[in-house]
C-alpha positions as CSV (number, residue, x, y, z in Angstrom):
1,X,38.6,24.4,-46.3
2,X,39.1,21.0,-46.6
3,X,36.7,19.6,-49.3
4,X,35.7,15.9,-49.2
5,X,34.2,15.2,-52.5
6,X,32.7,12.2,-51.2
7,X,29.9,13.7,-48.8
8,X,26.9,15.2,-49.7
9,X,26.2,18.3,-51.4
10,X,24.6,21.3,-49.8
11,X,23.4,24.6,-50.3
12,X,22.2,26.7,-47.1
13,X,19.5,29.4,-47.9
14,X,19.4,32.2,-44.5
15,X,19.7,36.0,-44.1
16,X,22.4,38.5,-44.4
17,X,22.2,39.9,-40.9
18,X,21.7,36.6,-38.8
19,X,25.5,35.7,-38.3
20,X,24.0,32.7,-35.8
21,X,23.1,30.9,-39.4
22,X,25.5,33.1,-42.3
23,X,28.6,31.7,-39.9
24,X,27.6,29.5,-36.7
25,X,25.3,26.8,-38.6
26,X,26.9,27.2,-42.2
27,X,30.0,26.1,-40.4
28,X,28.5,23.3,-38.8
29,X,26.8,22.8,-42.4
30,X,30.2,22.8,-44.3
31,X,31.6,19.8,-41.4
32,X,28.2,17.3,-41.6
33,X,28.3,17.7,-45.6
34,X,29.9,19.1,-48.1
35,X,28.6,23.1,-48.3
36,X,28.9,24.0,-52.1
37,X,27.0,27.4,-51.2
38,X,25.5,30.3,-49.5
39,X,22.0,32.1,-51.1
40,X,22.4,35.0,-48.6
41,X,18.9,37.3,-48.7
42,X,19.7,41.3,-48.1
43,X,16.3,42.7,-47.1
44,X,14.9,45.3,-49.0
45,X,13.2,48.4,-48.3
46,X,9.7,47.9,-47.5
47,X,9.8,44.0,-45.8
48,X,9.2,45.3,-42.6
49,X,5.8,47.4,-43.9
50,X,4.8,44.5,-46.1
51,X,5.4,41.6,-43.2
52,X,3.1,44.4,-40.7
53,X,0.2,44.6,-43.6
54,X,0.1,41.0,-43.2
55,X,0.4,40.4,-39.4
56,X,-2.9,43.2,-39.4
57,X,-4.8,41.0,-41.7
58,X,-4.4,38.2,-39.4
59,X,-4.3,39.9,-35.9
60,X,-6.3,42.9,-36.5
61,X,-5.1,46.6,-35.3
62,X,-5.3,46.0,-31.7
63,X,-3.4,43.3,-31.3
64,X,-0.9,44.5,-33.7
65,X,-0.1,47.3,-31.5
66,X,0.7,44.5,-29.2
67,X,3.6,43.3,-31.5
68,X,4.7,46.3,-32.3
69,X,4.7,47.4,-28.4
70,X,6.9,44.1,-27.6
71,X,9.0,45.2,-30.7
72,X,9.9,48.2,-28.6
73,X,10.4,46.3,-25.3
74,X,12.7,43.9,-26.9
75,X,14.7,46.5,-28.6
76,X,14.9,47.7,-25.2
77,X,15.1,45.5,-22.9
78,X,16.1,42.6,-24.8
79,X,18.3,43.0,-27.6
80,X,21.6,43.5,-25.6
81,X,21.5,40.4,-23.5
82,X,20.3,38.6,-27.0
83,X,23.2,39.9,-29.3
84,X,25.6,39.1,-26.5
85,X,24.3,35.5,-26.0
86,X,24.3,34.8,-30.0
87,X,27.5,36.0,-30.4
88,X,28.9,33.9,-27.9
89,X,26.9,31.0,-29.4
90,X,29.1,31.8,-33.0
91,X,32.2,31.7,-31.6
92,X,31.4,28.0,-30.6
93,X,29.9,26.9,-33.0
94,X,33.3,28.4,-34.9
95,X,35.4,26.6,-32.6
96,X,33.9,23.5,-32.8
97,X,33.3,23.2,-36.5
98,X,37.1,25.1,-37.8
99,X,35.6,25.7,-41.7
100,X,37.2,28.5,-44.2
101,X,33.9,29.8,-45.1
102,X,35.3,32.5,-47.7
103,X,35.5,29.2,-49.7
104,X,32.3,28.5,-50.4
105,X,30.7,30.4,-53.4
106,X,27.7,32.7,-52.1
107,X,25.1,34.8,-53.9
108,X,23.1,38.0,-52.5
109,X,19.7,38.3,-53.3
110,X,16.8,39.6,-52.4
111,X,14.7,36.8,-52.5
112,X,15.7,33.2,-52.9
113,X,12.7,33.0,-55.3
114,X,14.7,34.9,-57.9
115,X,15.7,34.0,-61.1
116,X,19.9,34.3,-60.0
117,X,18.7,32.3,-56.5
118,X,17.3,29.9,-59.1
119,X,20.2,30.0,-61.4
120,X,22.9,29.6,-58.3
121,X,21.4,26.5,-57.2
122,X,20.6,24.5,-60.6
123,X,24.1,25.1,-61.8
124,X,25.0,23.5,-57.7
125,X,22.4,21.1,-58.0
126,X,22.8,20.0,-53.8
127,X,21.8,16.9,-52.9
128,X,20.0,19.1,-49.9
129,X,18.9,22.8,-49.5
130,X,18.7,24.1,-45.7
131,X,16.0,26.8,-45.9
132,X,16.9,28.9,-42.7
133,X,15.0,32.1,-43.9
134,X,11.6,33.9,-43.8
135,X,10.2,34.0,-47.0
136,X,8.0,31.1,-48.7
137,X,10.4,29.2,-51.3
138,X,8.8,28.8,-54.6
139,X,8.2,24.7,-56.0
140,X,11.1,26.5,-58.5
141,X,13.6,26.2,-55.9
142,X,12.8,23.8,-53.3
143,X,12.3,21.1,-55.8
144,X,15.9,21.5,-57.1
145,X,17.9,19.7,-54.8
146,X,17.8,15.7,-55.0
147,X,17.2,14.9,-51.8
148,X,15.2,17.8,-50.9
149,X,15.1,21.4,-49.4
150,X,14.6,20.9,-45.3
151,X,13.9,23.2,-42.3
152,X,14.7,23.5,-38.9
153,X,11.8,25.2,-37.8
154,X,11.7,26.5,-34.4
155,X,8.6,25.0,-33.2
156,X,7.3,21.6,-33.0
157,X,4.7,20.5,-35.8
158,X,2.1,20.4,-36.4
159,X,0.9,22.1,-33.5
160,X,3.1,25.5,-33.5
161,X,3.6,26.1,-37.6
162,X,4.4,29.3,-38.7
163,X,6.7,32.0,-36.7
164,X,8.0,31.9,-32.9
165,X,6.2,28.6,-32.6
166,X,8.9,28.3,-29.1
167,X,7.4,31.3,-27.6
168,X,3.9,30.0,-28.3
169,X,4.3,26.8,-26.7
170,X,6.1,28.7,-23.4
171,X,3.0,31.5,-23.6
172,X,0.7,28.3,-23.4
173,X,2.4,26.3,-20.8
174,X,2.9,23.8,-23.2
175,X,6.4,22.9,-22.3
176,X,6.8,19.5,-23.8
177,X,6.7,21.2,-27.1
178,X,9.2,23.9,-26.9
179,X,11.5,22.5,-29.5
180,X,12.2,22.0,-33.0
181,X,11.1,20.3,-36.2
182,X,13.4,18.8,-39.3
183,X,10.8,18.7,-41.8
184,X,10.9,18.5,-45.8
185,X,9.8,21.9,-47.6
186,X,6.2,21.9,-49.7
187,X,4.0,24.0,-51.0
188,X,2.7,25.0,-47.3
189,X,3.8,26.7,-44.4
190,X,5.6,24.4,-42.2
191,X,3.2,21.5,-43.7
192,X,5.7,18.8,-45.4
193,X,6.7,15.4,-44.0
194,X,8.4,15.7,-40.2
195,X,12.1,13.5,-40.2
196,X,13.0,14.6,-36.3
197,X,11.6,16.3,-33.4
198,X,14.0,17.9,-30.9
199,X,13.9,19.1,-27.5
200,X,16.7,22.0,-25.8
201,X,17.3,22.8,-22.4
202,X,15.5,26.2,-21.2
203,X,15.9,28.7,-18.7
204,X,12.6,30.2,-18.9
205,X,13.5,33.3,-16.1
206,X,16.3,34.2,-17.6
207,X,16.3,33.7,-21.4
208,X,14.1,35.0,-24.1
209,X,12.5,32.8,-26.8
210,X,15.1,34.1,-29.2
211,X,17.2,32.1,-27.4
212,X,15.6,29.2,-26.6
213,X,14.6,28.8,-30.6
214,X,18.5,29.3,-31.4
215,X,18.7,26.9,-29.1
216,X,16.4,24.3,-29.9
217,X,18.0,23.8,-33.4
218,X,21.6,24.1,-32.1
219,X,21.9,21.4,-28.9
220,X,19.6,19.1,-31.7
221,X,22.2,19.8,-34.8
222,X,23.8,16.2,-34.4
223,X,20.5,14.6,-34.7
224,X,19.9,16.5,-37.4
225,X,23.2,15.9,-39.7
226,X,22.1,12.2,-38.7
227,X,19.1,12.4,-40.3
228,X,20.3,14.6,-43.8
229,X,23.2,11.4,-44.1
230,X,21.0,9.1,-43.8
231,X,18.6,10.4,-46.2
232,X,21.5,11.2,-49.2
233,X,22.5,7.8,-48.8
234,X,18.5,6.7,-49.7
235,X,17.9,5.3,-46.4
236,X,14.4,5.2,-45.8
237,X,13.2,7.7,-42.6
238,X,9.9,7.3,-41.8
239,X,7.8,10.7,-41.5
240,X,7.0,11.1,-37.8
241,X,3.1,10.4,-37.4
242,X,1.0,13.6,-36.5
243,X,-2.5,11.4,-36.8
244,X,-5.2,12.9,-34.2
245,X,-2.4,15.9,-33.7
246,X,-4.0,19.4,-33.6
247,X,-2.4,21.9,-36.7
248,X,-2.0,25.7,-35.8
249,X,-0.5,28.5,-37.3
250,X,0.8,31.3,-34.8
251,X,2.5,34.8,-35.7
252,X,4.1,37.9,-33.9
253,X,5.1,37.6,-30.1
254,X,2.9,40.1,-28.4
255,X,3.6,42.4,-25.5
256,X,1.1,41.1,-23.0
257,X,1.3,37.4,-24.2
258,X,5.7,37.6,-23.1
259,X,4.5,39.4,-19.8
260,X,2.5,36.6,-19.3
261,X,4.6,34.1,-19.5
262,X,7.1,35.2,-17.6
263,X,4.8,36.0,-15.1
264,X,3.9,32.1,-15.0
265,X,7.5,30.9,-15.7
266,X,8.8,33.1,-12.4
267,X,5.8,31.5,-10.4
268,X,6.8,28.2,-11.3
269,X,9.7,27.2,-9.7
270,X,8.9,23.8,-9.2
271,X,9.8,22.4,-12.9
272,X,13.7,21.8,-14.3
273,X,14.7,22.4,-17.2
274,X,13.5,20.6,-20.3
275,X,15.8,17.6,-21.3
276,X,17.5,17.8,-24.8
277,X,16.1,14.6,-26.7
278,X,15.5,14.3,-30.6
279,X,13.1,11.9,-31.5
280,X,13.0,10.4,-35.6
281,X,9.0,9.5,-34.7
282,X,6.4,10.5,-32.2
């Protein structure tokens, strides 16, 4: 890989089994900076129990049954047409950004809050840290870069924080905000300054909302390499205003809430598809 020591540093934090972000965006990563590493998280035993204890203390029982009933569908129903779809979206991503990732120093961990995550990237010390994972970073961490630690959350903010905020915004018919956000990690859930809102093209009959997150953060990755320059060069971005804007938190897709919307998005054939825009401020 072809290292030009002039660009900015990076480090990208994301999961072991998610090949869309360990190869497809750390290879778009290593062409918009300079990637100096990978913190790759290996699940332990026991995540998925511990992530279900929480999703019942929000939801309750019943409509955790829901989730876990749409956990079946998807596996089901879903899953094939989604692996198929994400694998194709790696080879292009591949293609279009030609990087020699076995270059770039990696760790495994099991949480990027550990002390070797820690180590890794204070001997790096990025200029940026893409957090592309589910597990709240520590101040420990996302402090250490210079610039700061960012995420593309799938969701726009502040009204859909928190997980699957795309399928949320398609369950309430609120289509002008299935996208993403580039924000700045703090010490809340999806709750630091916004630097870009993007928009995606959907097919709402005949994709899933895995796919239409994947793609709201991939046809908005331009946009978004803009913005990371810009800021490691101490140009100033101005957060995007959320004043009088409504903050939620969502969770879990739930069996009845999908059926729902498809059944709306099939009815609707009126509407085209979304237009892919990113905006720096509302």
């Amino acid at each position: 890989m072809h290292r030009n020591e002039n660009l900015p540093t990076a480090v990208l934090i994301c999961h072991e089994q998610d090949r869309l972000d360990t190869e497809g965006l750390a290879s778009w990563l290593a062409s918009t900076l300079r990637l100096d590493g990978l913190i790759i998280i290996r699940d332990q035993p026991g995540r998925l129990w511990r992530a279900a204890r929480r999703e019942i203390r929000r939801v309750g029982v019943l409509r955790f049954l829901d989730v876990v009933a749409f956990r079946a569908y998807a596996r089901l129903r879903l899953a094939g047409q989604d692996a198929a779809w994400k694998a194709q979206a790696v080879r292009r991503l591949r293609e279009r950004y030609p990087v020699d990732l076995n270059a770039v120093p990696r760790i495994v961990v099991s949480s990027p809050n550990s002390d070797d995550a820690q180590a890794f990237m204070a001997r790096l010390r990025p200029d940026v840290a893409i957090a592309r994972c589910k597990v709240i970073l520590a101040p420990d961490v996302f402090d250490l870069p210079r610039v700061g630690t960012f995420v593309m959350h799938p969701g726009i903010c502040p009204e859909y924080r928190n997980a699957h905020g795309c399928f949320w915004a398609l369950v309430n018919r609120d289509l002008d905000r299935v996208g993403m956000t580039l924000l700045r990690v703090d010490a809340g859930i999806d709750t630091g300054p916004i630097l870009l809102h993007g928009r995606c093209h959907i097919d709402e009959s005949r994709e899933s909302h895995v796919v239409i997150q994947y793609r709201a953060v991939i046809e908005n990755l331009d946009a978004i390499g803009q913005v990371l320059l810009s800021l490691c060069r101490g140009e100033h971005i101005p957060p995007v205003s959320i004043e009088g804007r409504t903050s939620a938190t969502w969770g879990q897709p739930r069996l009845t809430e999908y059926l729902r919307w498809k059944w709306a998005a099939r009815k609707n054939t009126a509407p085209g598809p979304l237009r892919g825009t990113a905006r720096f401020q509302s």
